[in-house]
C-alpha positions in Angstrom: 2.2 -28.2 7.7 5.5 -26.4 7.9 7.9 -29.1 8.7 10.0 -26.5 10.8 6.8 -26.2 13.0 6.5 -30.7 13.3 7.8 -29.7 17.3 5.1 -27.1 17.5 1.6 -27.0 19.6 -1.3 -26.5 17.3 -2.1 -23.0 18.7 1.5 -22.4 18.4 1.6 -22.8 14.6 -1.9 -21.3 14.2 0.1 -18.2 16.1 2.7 -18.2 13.8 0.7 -18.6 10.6 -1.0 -15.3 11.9 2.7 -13.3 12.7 2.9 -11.5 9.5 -0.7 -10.2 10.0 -0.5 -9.1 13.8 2.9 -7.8 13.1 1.2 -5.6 10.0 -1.2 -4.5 12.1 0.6 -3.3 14.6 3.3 -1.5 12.6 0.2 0.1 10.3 -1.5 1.6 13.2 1.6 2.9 14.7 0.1 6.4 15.1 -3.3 4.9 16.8 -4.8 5.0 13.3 -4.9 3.2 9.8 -5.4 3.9 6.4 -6.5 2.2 3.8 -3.1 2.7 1.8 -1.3 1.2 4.9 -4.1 -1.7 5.0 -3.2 -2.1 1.0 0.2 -2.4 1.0 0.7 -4.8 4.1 -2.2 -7.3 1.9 0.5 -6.9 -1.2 3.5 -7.4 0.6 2.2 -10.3 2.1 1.8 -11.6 -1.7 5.3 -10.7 -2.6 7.0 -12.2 0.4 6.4 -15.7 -1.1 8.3 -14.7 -3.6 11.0 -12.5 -2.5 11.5 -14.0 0.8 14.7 -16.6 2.0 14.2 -20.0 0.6 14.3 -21.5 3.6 11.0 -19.7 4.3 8.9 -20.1 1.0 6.8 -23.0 1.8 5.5 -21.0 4.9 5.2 -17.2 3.1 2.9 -20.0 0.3 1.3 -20.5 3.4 0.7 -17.6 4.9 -0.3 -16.0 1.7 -3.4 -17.9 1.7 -5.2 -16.6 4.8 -3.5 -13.0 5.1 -5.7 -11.0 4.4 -8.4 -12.6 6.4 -5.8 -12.8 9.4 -5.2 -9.3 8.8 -8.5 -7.8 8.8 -9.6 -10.2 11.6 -6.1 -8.5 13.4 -7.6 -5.1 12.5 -11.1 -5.5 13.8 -9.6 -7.3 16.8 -7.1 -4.8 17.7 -9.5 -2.2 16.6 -9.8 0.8 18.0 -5.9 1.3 18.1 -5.8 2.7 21.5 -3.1 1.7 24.7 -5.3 -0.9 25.7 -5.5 -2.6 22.5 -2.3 -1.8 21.5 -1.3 -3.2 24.5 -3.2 -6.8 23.8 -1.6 -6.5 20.4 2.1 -6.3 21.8 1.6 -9.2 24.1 0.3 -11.7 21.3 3.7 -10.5 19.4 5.3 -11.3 22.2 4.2 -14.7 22.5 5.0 -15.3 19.0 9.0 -14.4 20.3 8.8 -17.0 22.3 7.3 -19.8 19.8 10.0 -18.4 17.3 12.6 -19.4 20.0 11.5 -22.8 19.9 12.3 -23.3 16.6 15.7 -24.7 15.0 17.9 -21.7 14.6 18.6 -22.1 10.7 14.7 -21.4 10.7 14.2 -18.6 13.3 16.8 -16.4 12.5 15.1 -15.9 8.9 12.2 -15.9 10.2 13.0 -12.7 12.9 14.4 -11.2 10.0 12.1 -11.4 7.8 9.3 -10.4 10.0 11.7 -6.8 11.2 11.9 -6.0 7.6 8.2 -6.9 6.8 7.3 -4.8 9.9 9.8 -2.0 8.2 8.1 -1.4 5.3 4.7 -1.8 6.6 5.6 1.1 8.4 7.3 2.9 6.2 10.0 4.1 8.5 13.3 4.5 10.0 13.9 1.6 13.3 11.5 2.9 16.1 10.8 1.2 19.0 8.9 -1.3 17.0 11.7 -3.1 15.6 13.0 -3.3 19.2 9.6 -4.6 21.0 9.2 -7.2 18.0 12.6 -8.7 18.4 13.7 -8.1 22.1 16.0 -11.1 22.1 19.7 -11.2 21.2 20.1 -13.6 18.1 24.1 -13.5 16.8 24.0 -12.7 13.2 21.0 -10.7 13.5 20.4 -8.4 16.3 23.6 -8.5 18.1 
């Protein structure tokens, strides 16, 4: 277990283990649809992030890494087809995972909000869209203020 998460509720870690996937998901269908290139290269970035990502968070990217692309496609055929509805359900468990990631110690969570906006920003291939702001809605100093 992460030792970050020792405070945690078991669904609450199990949520959190599954962030990086629902958050893929979400910014690859942005348009209502996915790709298989967008599928592909949240499954690879997933791999890279445990190595690339803030020390404080590579024992939970290791982690992560393990089940992604299961998360991910479970996510997918979940969340699938990516109408308002769906969307919708999607967007609330995101916002539950907000509110676990406030729980957390703040030398962990602000890492982790970052590093989740900037897995959701390549995922997506963008500019900032009202993604960014839906994922991270609260006001952390030193990161979204």
């Amino acid at each position: 277990m992460i030792k970050e998460f020792k405070k945690l509720t078991n669904p609450e870690v199990a949520l959190l283990m599954k962030a990086p996937a629902l958050v893929s998901v979400l910014a690859a269908s942005i348009n209502n649809t996915m790709n298989n290139v967008d599928k592909a290269d949240a499954i690879k970035l997933a791999h890279l992030k445990s190595f690339t990502s803030d020390p404080v968070l590579a024992d939970y990217y290791k982690e992560v890494e393990i089940n992604f692309k299961e998360n991910f496609e479970q996510a997918e055929n979940l969340f699938t087809p990516f109408d308002d509805a769906k969307r919708a359900l999607l967007k609330n468990e995101i916002q539950t995972i907000n509110l676990v990631i406030c729980k957390l110690d703040r030398e962990f969570a602000i890492p982790f909000q970052l590093s989740l906006s900037r897995y959701a920003e390549h995922v997506r291939k963008a500019e900032k869209s009202v993604l960014t702001d839906f994922i991270f809605p609260f006001i952390l100093p030193g990161l979204t203020d």
